[in-house]
C-alpha positions as CSV (number, residue, x, y, z in Angstrom):
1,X,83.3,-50.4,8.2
2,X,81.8,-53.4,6.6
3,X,83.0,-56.8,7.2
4,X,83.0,-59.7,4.7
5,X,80.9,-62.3,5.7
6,X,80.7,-65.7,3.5
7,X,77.7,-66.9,1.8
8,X,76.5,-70.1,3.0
9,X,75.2,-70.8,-1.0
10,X,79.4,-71.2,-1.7
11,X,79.4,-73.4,1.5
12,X,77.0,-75.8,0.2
13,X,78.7,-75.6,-3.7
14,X,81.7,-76.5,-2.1
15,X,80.2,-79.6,-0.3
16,X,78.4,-81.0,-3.2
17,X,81.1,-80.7,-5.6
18,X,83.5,-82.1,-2.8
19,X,80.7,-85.3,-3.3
20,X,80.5,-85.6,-6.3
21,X,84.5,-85.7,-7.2
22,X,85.0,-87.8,-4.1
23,X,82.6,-90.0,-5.0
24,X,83.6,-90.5,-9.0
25,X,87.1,-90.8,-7.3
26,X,86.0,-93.8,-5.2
27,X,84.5,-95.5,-8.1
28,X,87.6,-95.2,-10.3
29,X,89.6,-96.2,-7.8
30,X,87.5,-99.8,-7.4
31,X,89.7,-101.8,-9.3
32,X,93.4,-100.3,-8.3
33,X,94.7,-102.5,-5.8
34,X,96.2,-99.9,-3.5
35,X,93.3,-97.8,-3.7
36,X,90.3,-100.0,-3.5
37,X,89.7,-98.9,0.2
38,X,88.9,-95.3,-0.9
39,X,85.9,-97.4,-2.8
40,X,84.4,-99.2,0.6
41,X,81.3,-97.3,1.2
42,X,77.5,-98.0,2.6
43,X,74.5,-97.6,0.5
44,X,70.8,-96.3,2.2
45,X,67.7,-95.1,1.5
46,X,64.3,-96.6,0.3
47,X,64.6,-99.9,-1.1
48,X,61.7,-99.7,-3.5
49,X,60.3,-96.1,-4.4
50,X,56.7,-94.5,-3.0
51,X,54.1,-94.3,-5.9
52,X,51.6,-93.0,-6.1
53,X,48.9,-93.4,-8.9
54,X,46.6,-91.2,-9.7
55,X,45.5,-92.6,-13.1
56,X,46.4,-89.8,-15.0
57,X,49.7,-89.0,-13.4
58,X,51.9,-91.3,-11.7
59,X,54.1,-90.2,-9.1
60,X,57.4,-92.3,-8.2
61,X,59.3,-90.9,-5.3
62,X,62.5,-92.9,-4.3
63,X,65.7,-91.8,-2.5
64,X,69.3,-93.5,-2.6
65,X,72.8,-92.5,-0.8
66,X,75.9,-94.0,-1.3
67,X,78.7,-92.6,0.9
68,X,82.1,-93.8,0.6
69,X,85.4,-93.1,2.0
70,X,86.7,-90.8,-1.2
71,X,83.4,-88.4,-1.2
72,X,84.1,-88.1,2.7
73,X,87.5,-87.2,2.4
74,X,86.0,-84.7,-0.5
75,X,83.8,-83.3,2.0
76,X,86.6,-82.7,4.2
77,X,88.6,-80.6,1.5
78,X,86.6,-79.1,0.0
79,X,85.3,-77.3,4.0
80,X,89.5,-76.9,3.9
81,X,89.5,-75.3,0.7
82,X,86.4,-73.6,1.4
83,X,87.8,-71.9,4.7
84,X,91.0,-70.9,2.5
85,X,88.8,-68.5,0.2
């Protein structure tokens, strides 16, 4: 008999959409008074990007992450959600 077993590539579809709504959440919810602590979040990554010039191409490499408390409580629905299909 053969079992169903859940891809891992809807896992990580999940996550990143649970980001990205989380995330646009906490940014409209800046300015509401009630809601402005779904917006408090902590930005990291490099400050100014890596180049590297090579005269006839130029390479810029530069990484940013900005988690806040919206996107993490998307993360942690959309793993509920995802456990639910």
């Amino acid at each position: 008999m053969k079992t169903m077993s859940k891809n891992g590539w809807i896992l990580v579809l999940f996550l990143l959409g649970g980001i990205v709504i989380g995330g646009l959440l906490g940014n409209l919810a800046q300015n509401v008074p009630y809601l402005d602590w779904l917006s408090f979040g902590y930005s990291f990554g490099m400050e100014q990007p890596f180049v590297l010039n090579l005269q006839i191409l130029k390479l810029q490499l530069g990484v940013s992450v900005h988690i806040n408390v919206a996107s993490i409580l998307g993360v942690i629905i959309a793993m509920l959600i995802y456990r639910k299909v």
